[in-house]
C-alpha positions as CSV (number, residue, x, y, z in Angstrom):
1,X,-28.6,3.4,20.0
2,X,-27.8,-0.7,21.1
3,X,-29.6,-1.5,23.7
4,X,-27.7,-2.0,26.5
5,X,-24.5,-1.9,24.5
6,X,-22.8,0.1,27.5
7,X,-22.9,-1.6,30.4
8,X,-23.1,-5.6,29.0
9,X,-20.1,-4.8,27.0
10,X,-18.0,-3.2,29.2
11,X,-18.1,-5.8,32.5
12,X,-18.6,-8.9,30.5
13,X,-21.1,-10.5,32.6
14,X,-24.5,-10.0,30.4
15,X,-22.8,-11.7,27.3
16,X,-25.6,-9.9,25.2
17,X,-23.5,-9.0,22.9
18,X,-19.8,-8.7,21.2
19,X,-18.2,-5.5,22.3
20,X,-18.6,-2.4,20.1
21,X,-15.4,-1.2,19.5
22,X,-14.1,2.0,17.4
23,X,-11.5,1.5,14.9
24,X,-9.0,5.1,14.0
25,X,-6.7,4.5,11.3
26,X,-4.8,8.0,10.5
27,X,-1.2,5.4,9.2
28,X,-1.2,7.7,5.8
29,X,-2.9,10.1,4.0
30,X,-6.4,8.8,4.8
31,X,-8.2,9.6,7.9
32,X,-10.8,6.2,8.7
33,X,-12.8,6.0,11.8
34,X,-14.9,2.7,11.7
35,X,-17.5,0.5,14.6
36,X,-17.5,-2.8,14.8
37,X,-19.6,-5.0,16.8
38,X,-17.7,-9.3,16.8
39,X,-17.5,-9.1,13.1
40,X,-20.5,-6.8,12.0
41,X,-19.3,-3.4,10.2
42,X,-21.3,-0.6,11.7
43,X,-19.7,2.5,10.2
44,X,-16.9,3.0,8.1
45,X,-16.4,6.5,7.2
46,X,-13.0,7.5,5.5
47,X,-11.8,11.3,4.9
48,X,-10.3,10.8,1.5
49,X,-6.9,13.7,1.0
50,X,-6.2,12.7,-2.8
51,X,-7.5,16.0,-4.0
52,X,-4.8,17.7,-1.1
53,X,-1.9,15.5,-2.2
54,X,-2.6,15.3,-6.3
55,X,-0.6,17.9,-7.1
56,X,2.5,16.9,-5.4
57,X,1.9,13.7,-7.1
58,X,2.2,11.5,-3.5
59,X,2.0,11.9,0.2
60,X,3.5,14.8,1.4
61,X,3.3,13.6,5.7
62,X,3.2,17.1,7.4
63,X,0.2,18.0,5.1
64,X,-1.5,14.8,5.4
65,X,-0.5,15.2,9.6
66,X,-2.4,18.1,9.7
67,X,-5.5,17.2,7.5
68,X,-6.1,14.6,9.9
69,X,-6.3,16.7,12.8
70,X,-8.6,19.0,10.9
71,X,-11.1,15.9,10.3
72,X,-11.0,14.0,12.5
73,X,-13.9,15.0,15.1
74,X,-16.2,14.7,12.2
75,X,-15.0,11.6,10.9
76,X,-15.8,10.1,14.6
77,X,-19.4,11.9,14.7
78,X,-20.0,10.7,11.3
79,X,-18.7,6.8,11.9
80,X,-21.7,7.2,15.0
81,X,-24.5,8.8,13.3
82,X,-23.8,5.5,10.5
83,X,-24.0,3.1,13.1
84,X,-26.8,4.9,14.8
85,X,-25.2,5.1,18.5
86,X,-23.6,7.6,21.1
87,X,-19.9,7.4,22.2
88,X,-20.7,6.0,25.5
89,X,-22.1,3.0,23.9
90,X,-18.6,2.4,22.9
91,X,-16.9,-0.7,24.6
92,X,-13.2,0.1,23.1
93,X,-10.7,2.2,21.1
94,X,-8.5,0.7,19.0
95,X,-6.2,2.8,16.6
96,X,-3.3,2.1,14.6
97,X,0.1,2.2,16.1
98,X,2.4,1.6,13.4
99,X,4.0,1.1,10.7
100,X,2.9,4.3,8.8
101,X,4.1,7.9,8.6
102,X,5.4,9.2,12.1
103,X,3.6,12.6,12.5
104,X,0.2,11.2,10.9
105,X,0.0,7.9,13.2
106,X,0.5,10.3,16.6
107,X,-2.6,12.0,15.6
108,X,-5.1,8.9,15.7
109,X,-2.8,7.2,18.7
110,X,-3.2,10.5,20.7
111,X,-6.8,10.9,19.8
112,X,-7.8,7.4,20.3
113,X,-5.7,7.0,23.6
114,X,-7.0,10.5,24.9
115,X,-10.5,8.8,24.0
116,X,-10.1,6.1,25.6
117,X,-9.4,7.9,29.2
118,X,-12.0,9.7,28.7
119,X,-14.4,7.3,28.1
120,X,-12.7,4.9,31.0
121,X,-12.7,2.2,28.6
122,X,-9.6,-0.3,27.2
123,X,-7.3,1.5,24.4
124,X,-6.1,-1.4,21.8
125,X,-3.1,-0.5,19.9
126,X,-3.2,-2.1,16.5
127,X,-0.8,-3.1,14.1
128,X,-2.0,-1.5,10.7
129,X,-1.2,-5.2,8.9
130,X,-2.9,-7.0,11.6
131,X,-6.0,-4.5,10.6
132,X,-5.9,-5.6,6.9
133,X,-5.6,-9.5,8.2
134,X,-8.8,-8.7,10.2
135,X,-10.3,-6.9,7.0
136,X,-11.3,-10.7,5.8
137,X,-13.9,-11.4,8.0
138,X,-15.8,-14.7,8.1
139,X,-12.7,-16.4,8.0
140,X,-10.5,-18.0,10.7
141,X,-7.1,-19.6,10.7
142,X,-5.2,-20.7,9.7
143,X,-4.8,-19.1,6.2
144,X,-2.0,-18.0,3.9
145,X,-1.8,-14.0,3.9
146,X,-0.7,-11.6,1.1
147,X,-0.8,-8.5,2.0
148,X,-0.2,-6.2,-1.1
149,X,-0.6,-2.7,-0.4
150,X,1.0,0.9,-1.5
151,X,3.2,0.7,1.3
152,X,3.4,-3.5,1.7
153,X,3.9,-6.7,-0.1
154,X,4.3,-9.5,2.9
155,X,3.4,-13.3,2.6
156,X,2.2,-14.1,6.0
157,X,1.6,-18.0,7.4
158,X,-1.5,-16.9,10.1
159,X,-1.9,-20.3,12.6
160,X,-3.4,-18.8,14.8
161,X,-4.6,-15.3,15.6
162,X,-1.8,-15.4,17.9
163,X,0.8,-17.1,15.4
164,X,1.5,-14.9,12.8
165,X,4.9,-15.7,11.0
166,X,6.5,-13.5,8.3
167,X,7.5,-15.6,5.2
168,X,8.8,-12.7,3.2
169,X,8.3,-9.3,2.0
170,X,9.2,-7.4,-1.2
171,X,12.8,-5.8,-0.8
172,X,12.4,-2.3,-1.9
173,X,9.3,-0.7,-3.3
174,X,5.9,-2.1,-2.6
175,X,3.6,-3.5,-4.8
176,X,1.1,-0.6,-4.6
177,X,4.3,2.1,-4.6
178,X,5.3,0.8,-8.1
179,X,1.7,1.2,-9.2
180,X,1.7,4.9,-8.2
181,X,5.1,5.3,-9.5
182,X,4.9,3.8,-13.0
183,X,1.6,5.8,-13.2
184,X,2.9,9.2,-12.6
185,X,5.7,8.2,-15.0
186,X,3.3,7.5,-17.8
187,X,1.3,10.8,-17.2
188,X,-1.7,9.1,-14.8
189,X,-3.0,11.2,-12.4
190,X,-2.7,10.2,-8.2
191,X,-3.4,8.0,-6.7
192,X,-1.9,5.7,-10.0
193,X,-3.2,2.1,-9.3
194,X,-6.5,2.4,-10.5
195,X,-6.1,4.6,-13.2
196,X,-3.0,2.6,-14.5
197,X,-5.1,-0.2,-14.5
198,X,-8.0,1.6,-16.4
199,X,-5.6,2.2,-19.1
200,X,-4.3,-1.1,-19.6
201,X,-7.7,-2.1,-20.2
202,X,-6.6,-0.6,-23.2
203,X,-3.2,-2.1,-24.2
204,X,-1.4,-5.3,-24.9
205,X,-0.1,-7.1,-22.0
206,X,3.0,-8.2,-24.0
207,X,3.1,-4.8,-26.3
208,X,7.2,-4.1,-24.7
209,X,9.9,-5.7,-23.3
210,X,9.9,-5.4,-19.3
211,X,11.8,-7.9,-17.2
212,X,10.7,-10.3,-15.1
213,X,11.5,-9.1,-11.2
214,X,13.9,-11.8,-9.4
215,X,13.7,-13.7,-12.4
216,X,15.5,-17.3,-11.4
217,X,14.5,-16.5,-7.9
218,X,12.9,-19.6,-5.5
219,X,12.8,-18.1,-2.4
220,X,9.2,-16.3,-0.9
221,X,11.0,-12.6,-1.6
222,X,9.4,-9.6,-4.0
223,X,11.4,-7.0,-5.7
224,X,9.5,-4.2,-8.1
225,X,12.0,-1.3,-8.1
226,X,13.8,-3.0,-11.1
227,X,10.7,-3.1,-13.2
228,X,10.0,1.0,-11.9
229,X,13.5,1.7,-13.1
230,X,13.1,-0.4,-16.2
231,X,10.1,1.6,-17.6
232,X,11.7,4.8,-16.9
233,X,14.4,3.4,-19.1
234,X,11.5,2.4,-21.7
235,X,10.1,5.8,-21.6
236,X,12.8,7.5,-21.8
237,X,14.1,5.6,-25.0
238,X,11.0,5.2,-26.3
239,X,9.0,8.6,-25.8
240,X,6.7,7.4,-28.3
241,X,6.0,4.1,-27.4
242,X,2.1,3.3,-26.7
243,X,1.0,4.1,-22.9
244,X,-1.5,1.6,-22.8
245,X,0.2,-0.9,-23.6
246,X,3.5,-0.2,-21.4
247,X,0.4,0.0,-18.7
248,X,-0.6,-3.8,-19.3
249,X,2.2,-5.4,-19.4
250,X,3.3,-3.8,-16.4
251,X,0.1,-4.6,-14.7
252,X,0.8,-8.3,-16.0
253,X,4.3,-8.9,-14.5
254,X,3.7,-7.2,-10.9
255,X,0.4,-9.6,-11.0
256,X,2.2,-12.3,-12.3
257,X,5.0,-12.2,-9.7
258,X,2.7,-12.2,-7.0
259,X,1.0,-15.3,-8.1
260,X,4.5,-16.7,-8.6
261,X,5.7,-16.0,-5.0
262,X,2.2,-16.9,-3.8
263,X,2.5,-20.1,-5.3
264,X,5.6,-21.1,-3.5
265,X,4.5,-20.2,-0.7
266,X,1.5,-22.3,-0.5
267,X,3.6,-25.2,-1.4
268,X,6.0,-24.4,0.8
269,X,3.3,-24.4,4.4
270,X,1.1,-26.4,2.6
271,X,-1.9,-24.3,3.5
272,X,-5.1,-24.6,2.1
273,X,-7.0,-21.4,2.0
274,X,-5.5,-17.7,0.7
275,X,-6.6,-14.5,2.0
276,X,-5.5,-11.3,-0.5
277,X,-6.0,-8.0,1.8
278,X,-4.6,-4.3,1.1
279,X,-5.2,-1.8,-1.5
280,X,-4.2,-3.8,-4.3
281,X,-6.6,-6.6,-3.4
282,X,-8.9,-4.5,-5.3
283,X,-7.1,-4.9,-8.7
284,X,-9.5,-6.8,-11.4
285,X,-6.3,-8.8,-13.1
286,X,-4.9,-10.1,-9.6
287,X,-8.5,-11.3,-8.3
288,X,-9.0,-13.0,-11.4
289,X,-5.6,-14.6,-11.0
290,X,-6.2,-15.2,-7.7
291,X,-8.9,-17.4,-8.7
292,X,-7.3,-19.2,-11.4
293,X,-4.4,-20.4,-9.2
294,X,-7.1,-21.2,-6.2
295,X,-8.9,-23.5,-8.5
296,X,-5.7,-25.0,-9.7
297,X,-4.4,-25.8,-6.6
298,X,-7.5,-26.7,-4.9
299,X,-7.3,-23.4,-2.5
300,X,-9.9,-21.5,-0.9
301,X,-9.4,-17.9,-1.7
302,X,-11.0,-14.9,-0.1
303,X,-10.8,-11.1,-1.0
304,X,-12.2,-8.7,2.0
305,X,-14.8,-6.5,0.4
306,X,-13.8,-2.9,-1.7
307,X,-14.6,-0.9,1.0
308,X,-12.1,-3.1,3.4
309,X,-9.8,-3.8,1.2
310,X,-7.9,0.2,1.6
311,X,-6.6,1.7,4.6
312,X,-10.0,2.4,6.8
313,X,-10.7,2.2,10.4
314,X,-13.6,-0.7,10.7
315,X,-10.2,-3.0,10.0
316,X,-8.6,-1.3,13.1
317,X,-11.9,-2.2,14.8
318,X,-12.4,-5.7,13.4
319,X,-8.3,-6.2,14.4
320,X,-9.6,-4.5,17.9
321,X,-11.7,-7.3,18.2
322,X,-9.2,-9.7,18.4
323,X,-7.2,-8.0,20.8
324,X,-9.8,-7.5,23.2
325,X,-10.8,-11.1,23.1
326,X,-7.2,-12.1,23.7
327,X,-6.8,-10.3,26.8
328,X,-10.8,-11.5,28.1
329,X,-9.9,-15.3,26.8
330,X,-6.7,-16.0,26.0
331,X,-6.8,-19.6,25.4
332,X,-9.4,-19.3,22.6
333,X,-7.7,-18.5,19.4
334,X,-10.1,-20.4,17.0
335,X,-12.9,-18.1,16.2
336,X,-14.8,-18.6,19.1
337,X,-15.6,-15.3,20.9
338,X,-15.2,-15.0,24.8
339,X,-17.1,-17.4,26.9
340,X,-19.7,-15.4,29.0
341,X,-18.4,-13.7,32.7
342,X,-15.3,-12.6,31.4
343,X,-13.7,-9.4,31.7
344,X,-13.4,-7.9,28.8
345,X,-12.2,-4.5,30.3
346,X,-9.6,-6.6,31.8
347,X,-5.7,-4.5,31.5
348,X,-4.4,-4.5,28.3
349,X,-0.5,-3.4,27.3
350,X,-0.5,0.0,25.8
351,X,2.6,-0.1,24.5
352,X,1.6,2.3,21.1
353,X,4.8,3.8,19.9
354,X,4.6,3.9,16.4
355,X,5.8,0.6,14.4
356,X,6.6,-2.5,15.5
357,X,6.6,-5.4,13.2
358,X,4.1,-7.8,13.2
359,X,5.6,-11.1,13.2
């Protein structure tokens, strides 16, 4: 247990401490409960349904709905016993409200809200991409966002916690969604972005034809259904052709239009540091591309780490934060956390139906 981690927190005036605040992330097929305390990860504990979901060969909601009702009271008691506390040291509940699957996202809102009230302490509904911005911690606007994920691919201008404008997004399937996608159509078990990646470890990155998606394009826009579509085509035609190397040089175009579009984009706002967040952060090709054009451009780049990078709830806690301290201080947006005396219990909108976009 924190010492006096209940009632410092809670009425603002002992400024011992950031608030502890527990983080329920249920958007998918994962169910994460996470603590954070300002910026510190206490407990991250995520309920993993790949095994549930494998043979269907994706998500399949009104299983993955139910799973997380069947975990989720461990998952909490678990998150505590890691960060070595009781749930009335907790100072807030945030949980995710949206976008994600319909029936799974009620589950951690109704659990988290439910908590909350019980607890008599503020409920923080969180946007699930504002949980993957927050994933990066240490760093502090304003910063150029992609979010690359199995069900995203955004380019986000952040200016301030508070300023957070949409530059584009892909137009069909996600960056993460091709992954799985191409994977299961070359045989990969699920989830397909790291095993697809394994493989082309194996291949040549220019071993077949695939074409370039939005080839010609200048605008800040992705678009990977084409290149899906494409390899079925290959496969198809080709039922012989070499897995691995189909594999990397897929791997190399959905990387490589990334960095294209990324590129633009940092010319375009002219800002100087580049935050990668979501699932596909944790691809070994894109970091080390991420890198390269950093050092080109003269760019600081951050990653959050492996264990933030993937839907989990410490990012719905970390993104928690920053909602609390908006409602206790609203006039600091720049890192800072709330001056001492404040209120952070003070009324918060709990306006949690599930999605709304976040710019």
């Amino acid at each position: 247990m924190v010492e006096g981690s209940n009632s410092q927190g809670r009425d603002g005036t002992g400024g011992a401490h950031p608030p502890i605040i527990l983080g329920i992330d249920t958007s998918c097929d994962d169910t994460g409960v996470g603590i954070a305390r300002g910026e510190e990860v206490l407990a991250n504990v995520v309920v993993p349904q790949t095994a549930l979901h494998d043979r269907f060969g994706g998500v399949m909601p009104e299983l993955a709905s139910r799973e997380h009702l069947e975990v989720i009271d461990e998952a909490l008691e678990s998150a505590l016993r890691a960060a070595g506390l009781e749930l009335s040291d907790v100072d807030a509940v945030a949980a995710t409200h949206g976008p994600g699957l319909v029936g799974a996202l009620l589950v951690g809102l109704s659990y988290g809200k439910s908590l909350a009230w019980g607890l008599g302490v503020p409920f923080l509904p969180v946007h699930h991409l504002q949980g993957h911005l927050a994933a990066a911690t240490g760093v502090k606007p304003p910063f150029l966002a992609l979010i690359a994920s199995g069900g995203h691919t955004a380019l986000f201008a952040v200016r301030s916690w508070s300023s957070v404008e949409e530059l584009g997004r892909s137009r069909d399937d996600a960056a993460g969604e091709a992954f799985d996608k191409v994977a299961r159509l070359l045989g990969l078990p699920y989830p397909g972005g790291p095993a697809l990646s394994k493989l082309a470890e194996e291949g040549d990155d220019h071993g077949v034809k695939l074409p370039w998606p939005m080839a010609g394009s200048k605008g800040l826009e992705f678009s990977f259904s084409g290149l899906k579509t494409a390899v079925a085509l290959l496969l198809e035609r080709q039922p012989d052709v070499d897995r691995a190397d189909v594999a990397a040089t897929f791997e190399r175009i959905v990387v490589g239009s990334l960095m294209e579009v990324t590129r633009r984009a940092l010319e375009a706002t002219g800002l100087r540091r580049l935050v990668i967040a979501g699932g596909v952060a944790a691809n070994r090709r894109l970091r080390q591309e991420v890198a390269a054009l950093g050092a080109e451009l003269g760019v600081a780049t951050t990653f959050p780490s492996p264990a933030l990078a993937t839907d989990n709830g410490a990012m719905i806690a970390l993104a928690g934060r920053l909602a609390l301290r908006g409602a206790a201080n609203a006039a600091s947006d720049d890192g800072a956390e709330p001056s001492e005396g404040h209120d952070q219990t003070a009324a918060l909108a709990t306006d949690a139906s599930p999605y709304l976009p976040l710019a």
